[in-house]
C-alpha positions in Angstrom: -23.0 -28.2 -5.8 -23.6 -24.7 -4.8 -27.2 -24.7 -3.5 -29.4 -21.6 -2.5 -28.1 -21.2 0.9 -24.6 -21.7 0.4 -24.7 -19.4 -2.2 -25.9 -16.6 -0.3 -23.4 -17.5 2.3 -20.7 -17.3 0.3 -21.7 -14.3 -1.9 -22.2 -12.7 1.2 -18.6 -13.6 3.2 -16.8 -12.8 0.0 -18.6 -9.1 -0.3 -17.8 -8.5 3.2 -14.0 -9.5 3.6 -13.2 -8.6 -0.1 -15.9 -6.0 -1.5 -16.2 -8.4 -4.8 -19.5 -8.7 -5.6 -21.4 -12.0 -7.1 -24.7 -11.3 -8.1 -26.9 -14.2 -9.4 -25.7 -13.4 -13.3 -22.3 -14.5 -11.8 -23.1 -17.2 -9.6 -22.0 -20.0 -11.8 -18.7 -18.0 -12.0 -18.5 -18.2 -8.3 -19.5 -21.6 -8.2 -16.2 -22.6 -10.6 -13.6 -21.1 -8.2 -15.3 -22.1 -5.1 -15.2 -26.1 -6.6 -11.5 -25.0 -7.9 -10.9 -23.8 -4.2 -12.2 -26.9 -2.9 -10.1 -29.3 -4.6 -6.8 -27.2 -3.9 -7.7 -27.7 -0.7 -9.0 -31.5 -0.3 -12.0 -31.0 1.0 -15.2 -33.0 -0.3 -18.1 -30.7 -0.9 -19.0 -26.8 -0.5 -20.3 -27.2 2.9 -17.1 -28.5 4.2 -15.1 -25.8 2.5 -17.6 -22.6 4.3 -16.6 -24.2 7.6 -12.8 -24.3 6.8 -12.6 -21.1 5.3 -14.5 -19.4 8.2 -11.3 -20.3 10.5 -8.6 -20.9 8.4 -6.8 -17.5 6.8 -4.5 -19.9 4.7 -7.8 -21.6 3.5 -9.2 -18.2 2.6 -6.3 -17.2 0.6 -6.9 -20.5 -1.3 -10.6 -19.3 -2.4 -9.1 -15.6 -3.0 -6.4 -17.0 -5.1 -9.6 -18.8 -7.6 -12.0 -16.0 -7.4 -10.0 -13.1 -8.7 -8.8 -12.6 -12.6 -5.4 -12.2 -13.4 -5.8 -11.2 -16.9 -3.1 -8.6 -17.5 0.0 -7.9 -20.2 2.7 -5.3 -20.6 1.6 -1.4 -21.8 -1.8 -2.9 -21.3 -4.0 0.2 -22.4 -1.6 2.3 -24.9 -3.1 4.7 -24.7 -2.6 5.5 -20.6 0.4 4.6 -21.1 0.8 7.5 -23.5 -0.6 10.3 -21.3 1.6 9.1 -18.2 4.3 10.0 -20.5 2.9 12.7 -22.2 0.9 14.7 -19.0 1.3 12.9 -16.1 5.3 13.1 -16.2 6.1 16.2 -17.7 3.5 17.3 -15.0 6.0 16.1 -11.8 9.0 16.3 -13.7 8.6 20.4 -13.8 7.0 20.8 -9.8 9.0 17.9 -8.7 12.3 19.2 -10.0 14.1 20.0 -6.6 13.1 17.1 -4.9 13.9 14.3 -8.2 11.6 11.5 -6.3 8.5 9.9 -7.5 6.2 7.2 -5.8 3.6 5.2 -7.5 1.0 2.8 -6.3 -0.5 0.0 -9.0 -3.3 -1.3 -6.6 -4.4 -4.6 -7.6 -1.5 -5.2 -9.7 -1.6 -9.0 -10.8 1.2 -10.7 -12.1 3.4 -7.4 -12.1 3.1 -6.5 -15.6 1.3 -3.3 -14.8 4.0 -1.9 -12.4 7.0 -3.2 -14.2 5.1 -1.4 -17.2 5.3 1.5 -14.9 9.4 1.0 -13.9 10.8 0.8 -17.7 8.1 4.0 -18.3 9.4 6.3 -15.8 13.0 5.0 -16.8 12.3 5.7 -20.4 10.5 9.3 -19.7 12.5 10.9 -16.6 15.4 12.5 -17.4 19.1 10.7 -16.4 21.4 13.4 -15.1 21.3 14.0 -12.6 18.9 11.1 -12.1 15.1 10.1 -10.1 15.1 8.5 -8.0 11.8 6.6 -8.2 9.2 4.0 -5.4 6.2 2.0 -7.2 4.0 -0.5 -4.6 2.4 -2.8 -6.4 -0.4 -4.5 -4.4 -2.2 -7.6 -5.0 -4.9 -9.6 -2.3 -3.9 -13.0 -4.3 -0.9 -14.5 -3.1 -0.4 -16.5 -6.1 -0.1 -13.9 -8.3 2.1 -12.1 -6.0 4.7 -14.7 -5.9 4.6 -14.9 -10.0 4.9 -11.1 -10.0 8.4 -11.3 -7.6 9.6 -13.9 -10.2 9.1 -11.9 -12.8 9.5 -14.4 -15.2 7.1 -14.4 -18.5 5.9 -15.7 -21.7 5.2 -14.1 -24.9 1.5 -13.5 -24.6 2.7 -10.9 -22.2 4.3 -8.7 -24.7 1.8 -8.3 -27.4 1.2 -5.1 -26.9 5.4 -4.3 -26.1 7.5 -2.9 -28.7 10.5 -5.6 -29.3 12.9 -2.9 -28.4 11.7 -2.2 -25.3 11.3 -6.1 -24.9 15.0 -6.9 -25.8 16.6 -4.1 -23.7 14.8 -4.8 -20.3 14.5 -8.9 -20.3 16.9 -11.7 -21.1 15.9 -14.9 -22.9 15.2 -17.9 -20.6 14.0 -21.2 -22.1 11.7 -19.6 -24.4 10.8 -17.1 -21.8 11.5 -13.3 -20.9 13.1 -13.0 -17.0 12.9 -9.0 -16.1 16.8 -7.6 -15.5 17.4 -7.1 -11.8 18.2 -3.0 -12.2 14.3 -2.9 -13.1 13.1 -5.2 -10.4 14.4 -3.5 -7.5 12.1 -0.6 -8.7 9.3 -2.2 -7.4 8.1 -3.9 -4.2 4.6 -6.0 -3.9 3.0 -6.6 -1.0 -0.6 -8.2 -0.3 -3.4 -5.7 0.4 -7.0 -6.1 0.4 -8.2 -2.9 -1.0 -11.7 -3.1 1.1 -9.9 -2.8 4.3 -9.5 0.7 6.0 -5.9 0.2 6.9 -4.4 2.9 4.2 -3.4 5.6 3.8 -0.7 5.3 6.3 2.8 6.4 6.9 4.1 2.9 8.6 2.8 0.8 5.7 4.4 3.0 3.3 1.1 3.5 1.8 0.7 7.7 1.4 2.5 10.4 -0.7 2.0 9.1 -3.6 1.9 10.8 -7.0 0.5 8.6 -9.2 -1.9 5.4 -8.4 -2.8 3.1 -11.6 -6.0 1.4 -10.2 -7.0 -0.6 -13.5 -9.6 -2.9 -13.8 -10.3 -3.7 -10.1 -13.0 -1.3 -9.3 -15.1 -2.9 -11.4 -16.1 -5.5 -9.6 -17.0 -3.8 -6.7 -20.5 -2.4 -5.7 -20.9 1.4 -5.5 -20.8 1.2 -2.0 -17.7 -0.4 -1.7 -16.1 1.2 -4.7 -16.9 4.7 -3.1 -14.4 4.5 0.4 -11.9 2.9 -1.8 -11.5 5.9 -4.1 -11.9 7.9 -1.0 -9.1 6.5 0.3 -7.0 6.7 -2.6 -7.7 10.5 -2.8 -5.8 10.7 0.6 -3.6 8.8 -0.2 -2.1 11.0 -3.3 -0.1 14.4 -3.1 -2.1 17.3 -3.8 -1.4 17.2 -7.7 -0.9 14.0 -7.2 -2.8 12.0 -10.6 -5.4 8.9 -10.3 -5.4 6.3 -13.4 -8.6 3.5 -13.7 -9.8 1.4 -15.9 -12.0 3.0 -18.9 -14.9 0.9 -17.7 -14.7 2.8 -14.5 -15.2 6.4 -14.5 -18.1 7.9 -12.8 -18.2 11.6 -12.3 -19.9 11.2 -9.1 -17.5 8.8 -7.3 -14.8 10.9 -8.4 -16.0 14.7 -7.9 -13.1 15.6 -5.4 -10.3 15.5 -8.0 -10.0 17.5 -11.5 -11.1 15.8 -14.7 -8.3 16.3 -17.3 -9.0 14.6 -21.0 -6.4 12.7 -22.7 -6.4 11.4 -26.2 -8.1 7.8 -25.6 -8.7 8.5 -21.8 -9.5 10.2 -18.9 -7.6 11.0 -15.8 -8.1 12.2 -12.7 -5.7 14.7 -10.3 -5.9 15.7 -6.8 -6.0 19.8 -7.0 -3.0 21.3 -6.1 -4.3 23.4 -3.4 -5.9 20.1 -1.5 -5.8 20.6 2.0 -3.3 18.5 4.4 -4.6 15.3 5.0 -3.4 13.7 8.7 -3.5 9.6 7.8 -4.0 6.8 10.1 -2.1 6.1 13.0 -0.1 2.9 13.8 -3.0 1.2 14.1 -2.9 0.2 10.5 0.7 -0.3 11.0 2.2 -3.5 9.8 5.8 -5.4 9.8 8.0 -5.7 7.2 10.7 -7.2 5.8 14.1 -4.9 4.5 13.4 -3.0 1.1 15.6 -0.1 0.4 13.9 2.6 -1.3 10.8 1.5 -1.8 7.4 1.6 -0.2 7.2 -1.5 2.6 5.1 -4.6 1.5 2.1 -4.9 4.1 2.3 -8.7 5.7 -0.5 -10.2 7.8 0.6 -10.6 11.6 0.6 -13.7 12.9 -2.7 -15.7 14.3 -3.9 -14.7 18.2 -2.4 -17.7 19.4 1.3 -17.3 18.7 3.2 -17.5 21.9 4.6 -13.4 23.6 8.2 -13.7 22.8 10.5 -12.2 25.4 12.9 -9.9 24.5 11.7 -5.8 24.0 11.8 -5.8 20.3 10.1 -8.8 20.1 7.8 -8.2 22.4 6.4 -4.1 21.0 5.9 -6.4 16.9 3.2 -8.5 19.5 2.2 -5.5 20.4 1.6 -3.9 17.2 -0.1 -7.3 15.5 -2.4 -6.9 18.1 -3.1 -3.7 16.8 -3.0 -3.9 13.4 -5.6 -6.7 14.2 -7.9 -4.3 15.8 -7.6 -6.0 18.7 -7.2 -2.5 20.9 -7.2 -4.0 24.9 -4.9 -6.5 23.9 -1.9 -4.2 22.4 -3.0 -1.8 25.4 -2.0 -4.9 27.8 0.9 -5.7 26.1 2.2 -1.9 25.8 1.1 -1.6 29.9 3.4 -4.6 30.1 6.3 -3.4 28.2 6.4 0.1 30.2 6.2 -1.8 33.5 9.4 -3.8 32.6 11.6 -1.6 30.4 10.3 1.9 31.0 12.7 3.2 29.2 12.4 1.3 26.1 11.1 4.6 23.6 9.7 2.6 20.8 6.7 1.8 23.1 5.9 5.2 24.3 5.6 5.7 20.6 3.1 3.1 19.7 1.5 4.3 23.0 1.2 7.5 21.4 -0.3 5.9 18.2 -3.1 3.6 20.1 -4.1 7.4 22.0 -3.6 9.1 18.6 -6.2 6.3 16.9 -8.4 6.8 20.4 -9.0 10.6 19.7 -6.5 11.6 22.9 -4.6 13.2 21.0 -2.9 15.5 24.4 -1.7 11.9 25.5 -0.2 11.4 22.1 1.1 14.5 21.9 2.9 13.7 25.6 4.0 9.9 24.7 5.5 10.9 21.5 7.2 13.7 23.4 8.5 11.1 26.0 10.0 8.5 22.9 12.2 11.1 22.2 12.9 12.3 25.1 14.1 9.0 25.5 15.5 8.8 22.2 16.5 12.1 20.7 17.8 10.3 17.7 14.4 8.6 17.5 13.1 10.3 14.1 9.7 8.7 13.9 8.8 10.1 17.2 9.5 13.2 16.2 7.1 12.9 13.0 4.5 11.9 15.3 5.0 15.0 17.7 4.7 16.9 14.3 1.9 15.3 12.9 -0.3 15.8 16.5 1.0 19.4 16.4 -0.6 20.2 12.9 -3.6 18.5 14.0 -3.8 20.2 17.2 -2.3 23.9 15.2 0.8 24.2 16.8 2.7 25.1 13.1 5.6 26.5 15.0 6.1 23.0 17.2 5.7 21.6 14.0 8.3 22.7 11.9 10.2 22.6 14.5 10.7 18.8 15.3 9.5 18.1 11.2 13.6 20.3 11.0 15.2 18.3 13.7 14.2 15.0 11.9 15.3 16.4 8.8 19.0 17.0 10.6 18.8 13.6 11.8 18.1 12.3 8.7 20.8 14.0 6.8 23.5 12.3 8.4 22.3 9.3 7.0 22.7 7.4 3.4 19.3 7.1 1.4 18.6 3.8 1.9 19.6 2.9 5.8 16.4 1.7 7.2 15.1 3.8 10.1 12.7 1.6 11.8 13.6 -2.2 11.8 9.8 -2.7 12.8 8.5 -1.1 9.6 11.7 -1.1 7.5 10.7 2.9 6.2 14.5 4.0 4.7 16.0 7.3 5.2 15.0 8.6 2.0 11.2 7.8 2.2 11.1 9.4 5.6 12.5 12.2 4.1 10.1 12.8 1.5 7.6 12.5 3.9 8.7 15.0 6.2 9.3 17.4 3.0 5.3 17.3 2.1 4.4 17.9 5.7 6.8 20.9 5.9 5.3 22.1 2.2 1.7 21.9 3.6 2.5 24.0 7.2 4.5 26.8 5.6 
């Protein structure tokens, strides 16, 4: 039973880790996934299930995985669908027509419907020859509906809004089910992000650049003041032209005021001017690991718990490093990093996230000199060199700037699209690239 108390504890911990919000009209609806939650679990009563939750993450993602809706098909919304095709597209396709590279975000994307949606769209609309090359992220905080998504694997209720053709040339029959084709799979990576947390945009998570973010549906069930830093966040986190796509329950003038308003038939959507100024994102600080994904944004992964025991070797050593980070948890990676420089000084990866925890810090002369000394180091080591850049636009040294933003762009010439440049992050040549081109567009 979900008494009086527990309900206001609960309402409240799931507000602040998650930003959904369960007033009393939805308590009974919070009650049903927390007793759900419970017996996934095997615990006896609500009481019990507060005090596992509050120090176990696995237990949390058990509630996370009961309290949030799933309720998703293909080409949900025809009528978005219709304007990415018809204004969104044509749009980047003429001012992204030297570059031929696209990224997309579909932020609290479900089962995958929504960004494979987005993957046969693009390959539909872009033109072939010579072809896009094309990144969506597709980001979930339910782990469940992650894993369901990477199978990608699904009945017919999902297609009854999907035009048989389409259907029949992207999936193949499978015991009275549709399995995706590979070639459209690999178009997409997910990863498990909770939107409420200030840990985007960011460069090492592969969340920035984009130009388009579908952000359907999710919004909703946020308070204003939740809601408000989230879209805040996604503004950054877009090109300047860059378009914004939400649900048509969730448009509100006054949360989004910074971008243009541009009506489509059925909808409205929402674009970053063109002439946006240059926003610097986070530093490494919001950094996370990741495993290998060739040309496509990196999947965020939560680090391991405080406890896990310092491995030894270098590399091993800096990802320790960097969890504590990532966890906030500044004096800690400070300790490690101190420790690493004392025993391998010339290990360049760690001046480099020394440069990122003095970048976070404000210090941004003792970035400016760290990053300097990881390539020093390193002089193949390209995401030093972005960092030097990105302190030197920040601090208005253009000239230093283009400079080292030119020498990584030599570096990564030599290089095939889809080599991975940094095994911490697993960022490929090609989004580094594209990176490096917008920062280079803004300074000129």
């Amino acid at each position: 039973m979900l008494s009086d108390d527990l309900y206001q504890r609960f309402a409240t911990l799931v507000r602040e880790r998650t930003g959904l919000s369960y007033p009393p009209q939805r308590r009974a609806d919070l009650a049903y996934g927390l007793q759900r939650a419970a017996q996934q679990l095997g615990v006896a009563d609500l009481g019990q299930l507060l005090a596992l939750i509050e120090r176990s993450p696995v237990a949390w993602n058990e509630v996370i995985a009961e309290l949030t809706i799933g309720e998703t098909y293909f080409f949900r919304n025809a009528a978005q669908f219709a304007a990415l095709r018809e204004v969104i597209l044509p749009d980047l396709i003429q001012r992204r027509s030297m570059v031929r590279y696209l990224r997309l975000w579909s932020a609290g994307c479900a089962t995958g419907e929504e960004p494979y949606s987005l993957a046969i769209t693009l390959r539909e609309t872009l033109p072939a020859d010579p072809p896009w090359q094309i990144s969506i992220l597709a980001t979930d905080i339910n782990f469940r509906f992650l894993e369901r998504a990477r199978e990608a694997v699904y009945g017919n209720w999902s297609f009854r809004e999907t035009p048989e053709y389409v259907r029949d040339r992207y999936f193949i029959p499978e015991g009275g089910r549709w399995r995706l084709r590979n070639e459209v799979k690999r178009d997409v990576v997910f990863a498990q992000l909770n939107l409420v947390e200030p840990i985007y945009p960011s460069p090492q998570s592969g969340i920035i650049a984009f130009d388009v973010i579908f952000c359907r549906n999710v919004l909703i069930y946020f308070d204003e003041a939740t809601t408000q830093p989230i879209i805040q966040r996604m503004y950054d986190s877009l090109v300047p032209g860059g378009w914004l796509v939400v649900g048509h329950a969730e448009p509100n003038l006054a949360l989004y005021r910074q971008f243009e308003t541009h009506n489509a038939p059925g909808t409205v959507l929402y674009r970053k001017p063109l002439y946006a100024p240059p926003f610097t994102p986070v530093g490494a600080a919001c950094s996370v690991s990741t495993p290998s994904s060739p040309l496509a944004s990196p999947p965020i992964l939560r680090p391991p718990p405080a406890t896990a025991p310092v491995p030894s070797s270098p590399e091993e050593r800096l990802r320790h490093a960097r969890n504590a980070a990532d966890r906030g948890d500044w004096a800690v990676a400070q300790a490690h990093v101190q420790a690493l420089l004392n025993d391998h000084p010339l290990f360049a990866p760690v001046y480099y996230l020394q440069a990122q925890i003095a970048e976070h810090h404000g210090h941004l002369d003792e970035a400016l000199a760290c990053y300097r000394r990881s390539v020093y180091l390193d002089p193949h080591f390209v995401l030093g060199l972005v960092g030097m850049a990105s302190i030197a636009i920040r601090l208005q040294q253009r000239d230093l700037a283009r400079r080292v933003l030119r020498q990584a762009l030599d570096q990564l010439n030599q290089q095939p699209d889809d080599q991975i440049v940094d095994l911490f992050h697993n960022e490929t040549v090609a989004e580094i690239r594209s990176y490096i081109t917008l920062l280079l567009q803004h300074i000129h």
